[in-house]
C-alpha positions as CSV (number, residue, x, y, z in Angstrom):
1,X,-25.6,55.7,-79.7
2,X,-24.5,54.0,-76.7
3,X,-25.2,54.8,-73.1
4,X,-22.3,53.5,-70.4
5,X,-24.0,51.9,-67.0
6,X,-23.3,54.3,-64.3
7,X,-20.0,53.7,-62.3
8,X,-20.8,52.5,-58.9
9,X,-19.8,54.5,-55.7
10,X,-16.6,53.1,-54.4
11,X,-16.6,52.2,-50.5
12,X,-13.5,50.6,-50.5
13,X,-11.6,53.7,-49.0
14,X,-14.4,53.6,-45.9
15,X,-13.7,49.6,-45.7
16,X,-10.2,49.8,-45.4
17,X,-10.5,52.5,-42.9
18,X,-13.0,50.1,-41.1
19,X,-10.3,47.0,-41.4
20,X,-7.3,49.3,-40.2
21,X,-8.6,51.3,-37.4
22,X,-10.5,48.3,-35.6
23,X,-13.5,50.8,-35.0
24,X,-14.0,53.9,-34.2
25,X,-11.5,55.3,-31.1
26,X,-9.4,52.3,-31.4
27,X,-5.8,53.2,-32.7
28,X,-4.5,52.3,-36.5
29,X,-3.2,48.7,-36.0
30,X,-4.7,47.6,-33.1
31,X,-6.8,44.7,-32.3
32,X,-10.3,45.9,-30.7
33,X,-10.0,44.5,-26.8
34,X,-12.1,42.1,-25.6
35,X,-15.4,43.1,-23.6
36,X,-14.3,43.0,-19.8
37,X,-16.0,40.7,-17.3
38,X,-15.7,37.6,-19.9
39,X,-12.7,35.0,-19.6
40,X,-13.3,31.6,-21.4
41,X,-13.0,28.6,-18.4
42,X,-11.7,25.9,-20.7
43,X,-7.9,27.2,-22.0
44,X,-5.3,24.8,-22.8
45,X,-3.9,26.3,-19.3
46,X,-6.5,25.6,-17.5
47,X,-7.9,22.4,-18.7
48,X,-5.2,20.4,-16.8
49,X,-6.3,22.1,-13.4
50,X,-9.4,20.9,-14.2
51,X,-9.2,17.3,-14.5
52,X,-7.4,17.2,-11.4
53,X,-9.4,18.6,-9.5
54,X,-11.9,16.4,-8.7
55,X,-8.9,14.1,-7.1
56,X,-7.2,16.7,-5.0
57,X,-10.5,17.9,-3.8
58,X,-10.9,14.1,-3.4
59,X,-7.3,13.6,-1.3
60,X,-8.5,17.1,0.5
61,X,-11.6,15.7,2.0
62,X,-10.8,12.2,3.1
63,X,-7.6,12.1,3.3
64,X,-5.7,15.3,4.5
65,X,-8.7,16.7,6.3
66,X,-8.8,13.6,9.0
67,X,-5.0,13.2,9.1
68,X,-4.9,16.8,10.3
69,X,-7.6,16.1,12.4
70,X,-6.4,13.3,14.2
71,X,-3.3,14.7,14.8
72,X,-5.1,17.1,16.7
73,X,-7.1,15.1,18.8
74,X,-3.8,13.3,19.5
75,X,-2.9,16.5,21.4
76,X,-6.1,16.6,23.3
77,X,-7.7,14.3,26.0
78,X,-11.3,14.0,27.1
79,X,-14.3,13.2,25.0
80,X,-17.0,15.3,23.4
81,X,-17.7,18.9,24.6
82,X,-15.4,18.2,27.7
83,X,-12.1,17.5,25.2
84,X,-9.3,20.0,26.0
85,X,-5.9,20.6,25.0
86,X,-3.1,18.7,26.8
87,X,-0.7,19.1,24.0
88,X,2.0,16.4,24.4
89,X,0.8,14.5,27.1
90,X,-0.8,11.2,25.0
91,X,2.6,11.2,23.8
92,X,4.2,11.0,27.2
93,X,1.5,8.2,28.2
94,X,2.2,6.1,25.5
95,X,6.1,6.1,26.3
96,X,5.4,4.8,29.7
97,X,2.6,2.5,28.7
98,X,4.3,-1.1,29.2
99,X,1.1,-2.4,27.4
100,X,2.1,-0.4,24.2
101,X,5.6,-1.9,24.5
102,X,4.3,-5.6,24.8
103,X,2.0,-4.5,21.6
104,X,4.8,-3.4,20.0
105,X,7.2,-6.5,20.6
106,X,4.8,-8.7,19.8
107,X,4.3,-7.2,16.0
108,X,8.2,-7.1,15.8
109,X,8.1,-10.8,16.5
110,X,5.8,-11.7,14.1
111,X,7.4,-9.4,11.2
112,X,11.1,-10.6,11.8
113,X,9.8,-14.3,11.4
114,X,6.8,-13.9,9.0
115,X,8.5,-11.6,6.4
116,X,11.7,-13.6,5.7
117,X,9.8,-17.2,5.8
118,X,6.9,-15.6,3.5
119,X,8.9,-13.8,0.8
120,X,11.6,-16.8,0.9
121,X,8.7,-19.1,0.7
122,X,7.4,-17.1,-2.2
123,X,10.6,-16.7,-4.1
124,X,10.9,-20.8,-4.3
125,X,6.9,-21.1,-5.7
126,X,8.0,-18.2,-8.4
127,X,11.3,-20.2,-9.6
128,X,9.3,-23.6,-9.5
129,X,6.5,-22.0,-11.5
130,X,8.8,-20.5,-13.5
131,X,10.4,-23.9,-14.6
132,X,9.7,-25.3,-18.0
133,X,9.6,-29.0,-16.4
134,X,6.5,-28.1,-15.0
135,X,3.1,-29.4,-16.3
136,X,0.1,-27.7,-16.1
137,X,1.9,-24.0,-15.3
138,X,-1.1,-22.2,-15.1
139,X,-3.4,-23.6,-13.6
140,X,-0.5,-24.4,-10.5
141,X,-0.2,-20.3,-10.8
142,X,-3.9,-20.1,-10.4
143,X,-4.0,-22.6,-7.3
144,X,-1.1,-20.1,-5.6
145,X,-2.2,-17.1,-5.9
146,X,-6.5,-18.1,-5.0
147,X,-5.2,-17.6,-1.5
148,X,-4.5,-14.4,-1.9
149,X,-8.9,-13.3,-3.0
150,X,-9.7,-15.2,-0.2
151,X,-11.1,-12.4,2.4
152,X,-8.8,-11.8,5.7
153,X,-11.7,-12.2,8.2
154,X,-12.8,-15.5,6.1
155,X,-9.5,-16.8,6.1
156,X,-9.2,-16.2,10.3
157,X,-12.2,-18.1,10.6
158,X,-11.4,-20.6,8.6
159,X,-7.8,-21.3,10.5
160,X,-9.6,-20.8,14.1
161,X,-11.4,-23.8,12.8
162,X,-8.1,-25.4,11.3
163,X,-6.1,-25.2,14.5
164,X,-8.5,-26.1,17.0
165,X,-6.8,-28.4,20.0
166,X,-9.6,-30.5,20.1
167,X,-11.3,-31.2,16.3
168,X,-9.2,-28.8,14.2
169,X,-7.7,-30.4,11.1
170,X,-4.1,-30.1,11.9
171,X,-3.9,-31.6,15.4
172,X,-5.9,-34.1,13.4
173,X,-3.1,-34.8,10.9
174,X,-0.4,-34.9,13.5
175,X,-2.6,-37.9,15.6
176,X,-1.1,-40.0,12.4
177,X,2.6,-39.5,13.7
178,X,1.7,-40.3,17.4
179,X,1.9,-36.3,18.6
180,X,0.3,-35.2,21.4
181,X,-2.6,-32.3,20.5
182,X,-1.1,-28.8,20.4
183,X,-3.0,-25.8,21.5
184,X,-2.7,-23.5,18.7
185,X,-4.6,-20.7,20.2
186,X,-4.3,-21.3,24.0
187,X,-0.7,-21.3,24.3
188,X,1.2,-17.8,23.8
189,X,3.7,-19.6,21.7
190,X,1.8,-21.4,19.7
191,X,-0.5,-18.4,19.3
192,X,2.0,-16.5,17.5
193,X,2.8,-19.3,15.5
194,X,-0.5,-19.7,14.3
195,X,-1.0,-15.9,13.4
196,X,2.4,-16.4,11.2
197,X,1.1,-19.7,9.7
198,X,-2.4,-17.5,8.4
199,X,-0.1,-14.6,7.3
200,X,1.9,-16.9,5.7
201,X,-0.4,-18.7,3.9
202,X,-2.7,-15.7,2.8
203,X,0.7,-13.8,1.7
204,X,3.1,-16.2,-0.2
205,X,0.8,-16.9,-3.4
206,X,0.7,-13.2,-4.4
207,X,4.2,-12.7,-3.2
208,X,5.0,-15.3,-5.9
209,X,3.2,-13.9,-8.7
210,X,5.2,-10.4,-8.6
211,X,8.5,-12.2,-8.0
212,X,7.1,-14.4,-11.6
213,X,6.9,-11.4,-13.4
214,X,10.4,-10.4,-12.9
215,X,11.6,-13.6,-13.9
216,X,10.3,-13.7,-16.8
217,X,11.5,-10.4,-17.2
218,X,15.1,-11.3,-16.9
219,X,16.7,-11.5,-20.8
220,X,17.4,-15.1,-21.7
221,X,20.9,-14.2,-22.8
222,X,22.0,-13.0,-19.7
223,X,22.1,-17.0,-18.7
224,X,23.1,-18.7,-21.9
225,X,26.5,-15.8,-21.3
226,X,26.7,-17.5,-18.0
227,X,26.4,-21.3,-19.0
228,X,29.1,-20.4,-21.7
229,X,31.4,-18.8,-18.9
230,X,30.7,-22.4,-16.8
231,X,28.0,-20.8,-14.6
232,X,26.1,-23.4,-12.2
233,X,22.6,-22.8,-10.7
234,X,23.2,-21.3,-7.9
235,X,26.4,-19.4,-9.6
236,X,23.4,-18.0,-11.8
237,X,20.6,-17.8,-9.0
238,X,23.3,-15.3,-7.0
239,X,25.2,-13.2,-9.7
240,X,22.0,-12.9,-12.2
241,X,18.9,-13.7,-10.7
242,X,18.8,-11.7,-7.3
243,X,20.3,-8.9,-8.9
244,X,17.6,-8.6,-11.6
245,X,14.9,-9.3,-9.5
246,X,16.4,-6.5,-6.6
247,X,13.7,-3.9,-7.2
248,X,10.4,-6.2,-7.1
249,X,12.3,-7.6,-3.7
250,X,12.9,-4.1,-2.6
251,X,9.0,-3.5,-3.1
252,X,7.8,-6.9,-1.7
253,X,9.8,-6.2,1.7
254,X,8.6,-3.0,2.1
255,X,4.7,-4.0,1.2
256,X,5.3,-6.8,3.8
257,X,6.8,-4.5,6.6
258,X,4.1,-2.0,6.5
259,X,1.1,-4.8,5.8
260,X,2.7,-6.7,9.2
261,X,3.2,-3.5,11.4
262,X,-0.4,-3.0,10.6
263,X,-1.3,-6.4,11.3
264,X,-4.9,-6.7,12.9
265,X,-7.5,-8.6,11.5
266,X,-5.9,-12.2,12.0
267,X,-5.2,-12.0,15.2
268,X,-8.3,-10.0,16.0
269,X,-10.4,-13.2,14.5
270,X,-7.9,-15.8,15.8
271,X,-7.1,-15.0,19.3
272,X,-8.5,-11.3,20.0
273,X,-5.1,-10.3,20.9
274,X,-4.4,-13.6,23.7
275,X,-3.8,-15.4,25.4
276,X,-2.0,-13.3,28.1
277,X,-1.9,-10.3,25.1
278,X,1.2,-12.8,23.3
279,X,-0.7,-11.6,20.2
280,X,-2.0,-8.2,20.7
281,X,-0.9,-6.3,18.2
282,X,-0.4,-2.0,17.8
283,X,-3.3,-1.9,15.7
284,X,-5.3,-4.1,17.9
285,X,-4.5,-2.0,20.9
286,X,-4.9,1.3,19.1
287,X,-9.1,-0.1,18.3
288,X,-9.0,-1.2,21.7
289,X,-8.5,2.3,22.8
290,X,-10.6,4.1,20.2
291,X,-13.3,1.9,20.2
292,X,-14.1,0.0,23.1
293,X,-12.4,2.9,25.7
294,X,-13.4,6.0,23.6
295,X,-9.6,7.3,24.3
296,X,-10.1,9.0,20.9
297,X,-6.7,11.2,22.0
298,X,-4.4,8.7,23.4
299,X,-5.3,6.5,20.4
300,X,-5.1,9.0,17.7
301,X,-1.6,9.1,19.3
302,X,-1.1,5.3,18.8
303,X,-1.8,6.0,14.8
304,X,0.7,8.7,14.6
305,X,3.5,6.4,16.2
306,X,2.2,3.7,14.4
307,X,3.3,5.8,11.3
308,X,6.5,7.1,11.9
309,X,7.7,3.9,12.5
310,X,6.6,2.5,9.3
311,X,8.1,5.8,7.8
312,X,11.6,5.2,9.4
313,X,11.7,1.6,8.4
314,X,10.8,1.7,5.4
315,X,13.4,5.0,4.6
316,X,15.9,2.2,6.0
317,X,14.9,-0.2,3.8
318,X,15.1,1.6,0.9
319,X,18.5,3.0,1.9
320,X,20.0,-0.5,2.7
321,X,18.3,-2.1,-0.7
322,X,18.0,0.6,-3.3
323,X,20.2,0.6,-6.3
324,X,23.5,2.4,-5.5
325,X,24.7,4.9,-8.1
């Protein structure tokens, strides 16, 4: 005689109830809702956020915290507890300041001669270095461009040493061809001259090194289709080269412009702005005021013109030498 096991209860009714209602008071169909109070940090919304951060609260502290700062001490005059607001008056000063102006010419001077000689000089290096004919490529590309590490204040010295009148290098080199000594850093001509030559010099090598990138950049076919159309060099140099190379020379002449109107540190280590201020420069003159006058205001005024002329020129530039659709 055989006895069955027992049949076990069956709780899959009261599971599936569990499974469908989500709980007790929760409506068939329906998700329970998560506990208020808790939201994860890290979503795939919020992770971008979040690895920015640290660089706009970066650009927030030292960067747009002290521009808006110094524009407001640009609209104020005084120094310490006695500074007060005299809204537009540094502005007003600086207009009539015949100092500024002089300032001002004299770093125009020096960028419309020291921009075209520099990026002219720098263009020839790049299509020599480019050449094939030359031996020894790189290490000629490593001797023009070791200029460029060499530090600015270094580089002063080492010119104020260069183009002394009376045991500097240059004068000495010129003695061979029966000229007279010239005073490089006495004379307000030659002073400017000199600033351009150490600008020049400092400049050209890395100058060359971006316009050498572009070159070699430029598809060899687009020459061999010229040679086969009877091409020359310098049909080539104007109708393909230029052309290729117009954004790198687009960038080069605005890094220049805005590198020259903030000119300081050559002629601060070469002449300190003389003689007669034929090299004081806007930058020169706005430390001047900051930092040997304490004219924080009238200063912090200089910057802001200082800007919005490198602003409008270099809107112009891009204007006159950007690609025209």
């Amino acid at each position: 005689m055989a006895f069955a096991p027992p049949e076990p209860a069956r709780a899959t009714g009261a599971v599936v109830a569990t499974a469908t209602t989500g709980g007790a008071g929760t409506p068939p169909g329906r998700r329970a809702a998560p506990r208020p109070g808790r939201r994860r940090l890290l979503t795939r919304e919020s992770v971008p956020y979040l690895l920015i951060m640290p660089a706009v609260l970066g650009f927030a502290i030292f960067k747009a915290y002290p521009i808006a700062a110094s524009f407001w001490i640009s609209l104020t005059t005084g120094n310490g507890d006695a500074r007060r607001f005299a809204g537009l008056a540094n502005y007003r000063r600086l207009i009539e300041d015949p100092l500024f102006w002089t300032a001002l010419r004299n770093t125009a001077l020096i960028l419309v001669v020291q921009v075209p000689l520099m990026l002219g000089l720098a263009l020839l290096v790049a299509l020599g270095l480019n050449s094939t004919k030359v031996w020894l490529r790189p290490l000629w590309r490593l001797g023009v461009f070791v200029p460029s590490l060499t530090g600015l204040v270094a580089a002063g010295v080492m010119f104020s040493v260069i183009l002394n009148r009376d045991a500097g290098l240059l004068n000495w080199v010129l003695s061979f061809f029966a000229i007279d000594p010239v005073n490089w850093l006495g004379s307000p001509v030659w002073a400017r001259v000199g600033v351009v030559l150490v600008i020049t010099w400092h400049y050209t090598g890395y100058n060359a090194v971006m316009y050498l990138a572009g070159l070699q950049g430029i598809p060899k076919e687009l020459y061999e289709a010229a040679m086969v159309d009877g091409a020359g060099p310098v049909r080539r140099f104007f109708s393909i080269t230029l052309p290729q190379l117009r954004p790198i020379l687009l960038l080069t002449v605005v890094l220049s412009t805005i590198g020259t109107l903030q000119l300081f540190d050559e002629p601060y280590v070469l002449t300190g702005g003389g003689p007669d201020n034929a090299t004081l420069t806007v930058t020169m003159y706005l430390y001047n005021n900051g930092f040997k006058y304490f004219d924080f205001g009238y200063a912090s005024a200089l910057a802001y013109a200082l800007a919005l002329i490198v602003s409008l020129l270099g809107i112009l530039q891009v204007r006159l030498m950007g690609e025209r659709r």
